[in-house]
N, C-alpha and C positions, 0 to 999 in steps of 0.2 A: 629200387629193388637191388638189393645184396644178393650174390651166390657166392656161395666160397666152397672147396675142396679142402681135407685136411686130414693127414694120418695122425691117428691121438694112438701112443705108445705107450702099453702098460706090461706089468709084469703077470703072467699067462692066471695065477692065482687070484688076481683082482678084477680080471676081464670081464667077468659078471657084473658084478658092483658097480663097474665104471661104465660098462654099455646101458646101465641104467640109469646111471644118475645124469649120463649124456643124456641118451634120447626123454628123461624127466624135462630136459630146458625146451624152452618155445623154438618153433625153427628146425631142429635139428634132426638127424634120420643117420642111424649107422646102418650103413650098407653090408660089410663083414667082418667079421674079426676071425683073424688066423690065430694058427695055434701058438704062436709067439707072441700073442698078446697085441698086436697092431689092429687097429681098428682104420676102417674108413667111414667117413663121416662127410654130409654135407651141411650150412647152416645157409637155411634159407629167411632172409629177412628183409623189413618194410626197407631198411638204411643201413648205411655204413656204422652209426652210431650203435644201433641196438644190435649189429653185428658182431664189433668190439667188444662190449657190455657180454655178449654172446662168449667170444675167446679170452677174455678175461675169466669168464665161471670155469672154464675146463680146468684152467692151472689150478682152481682151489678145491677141484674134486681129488678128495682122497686113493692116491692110486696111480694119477696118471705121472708118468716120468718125465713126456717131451710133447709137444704135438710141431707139427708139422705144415706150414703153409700148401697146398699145393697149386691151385687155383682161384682166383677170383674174380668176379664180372661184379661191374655196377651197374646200373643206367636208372635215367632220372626215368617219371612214371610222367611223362609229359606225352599226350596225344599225337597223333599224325599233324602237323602242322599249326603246332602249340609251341611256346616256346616259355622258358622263365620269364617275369616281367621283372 
């Protein structure tokens, strides 16, 4: 399981466009966007891989300027007293 935190930064005229075609990807949930165009966002996913694949789609949404790392958690989906073999 993937969690991530992330400010995606746009310009205030695209805000619309971009909090859609964000929250359109699997995973994802924008919490707010200010009137400067800052968005908060979480991506919630099965792995690290389809989380990446995840922040890879933001840079190719039309609109956004930067986004922003802000937090991340991993952990494997392994039982109470399970381990990798």
């Amino acid at each position: 399981m993937s969690i991530t935190g992330l400010i995606i930064h746009t310009a205030p005229k695209n805000a619309a466009s971009v909090q859609q075609a964000v929250e359109a990807l699997e995973g994802t949930e924008v919490h707010k966007v200010t009137h400067d165009g800052r968005m908060i966002v979480t991506v919630d996913n099965e792995d690290d891989g389809k989380a990446t694949q995840t922040f890879d789609a933001f840079r190719s949404i039309a609109g956004v300027l930067s986004t922003s790392l802000v937090y991340t958690h991993f952990e494997d989906d392994y039982g109470v007293g399970e381990h990798q073999s």
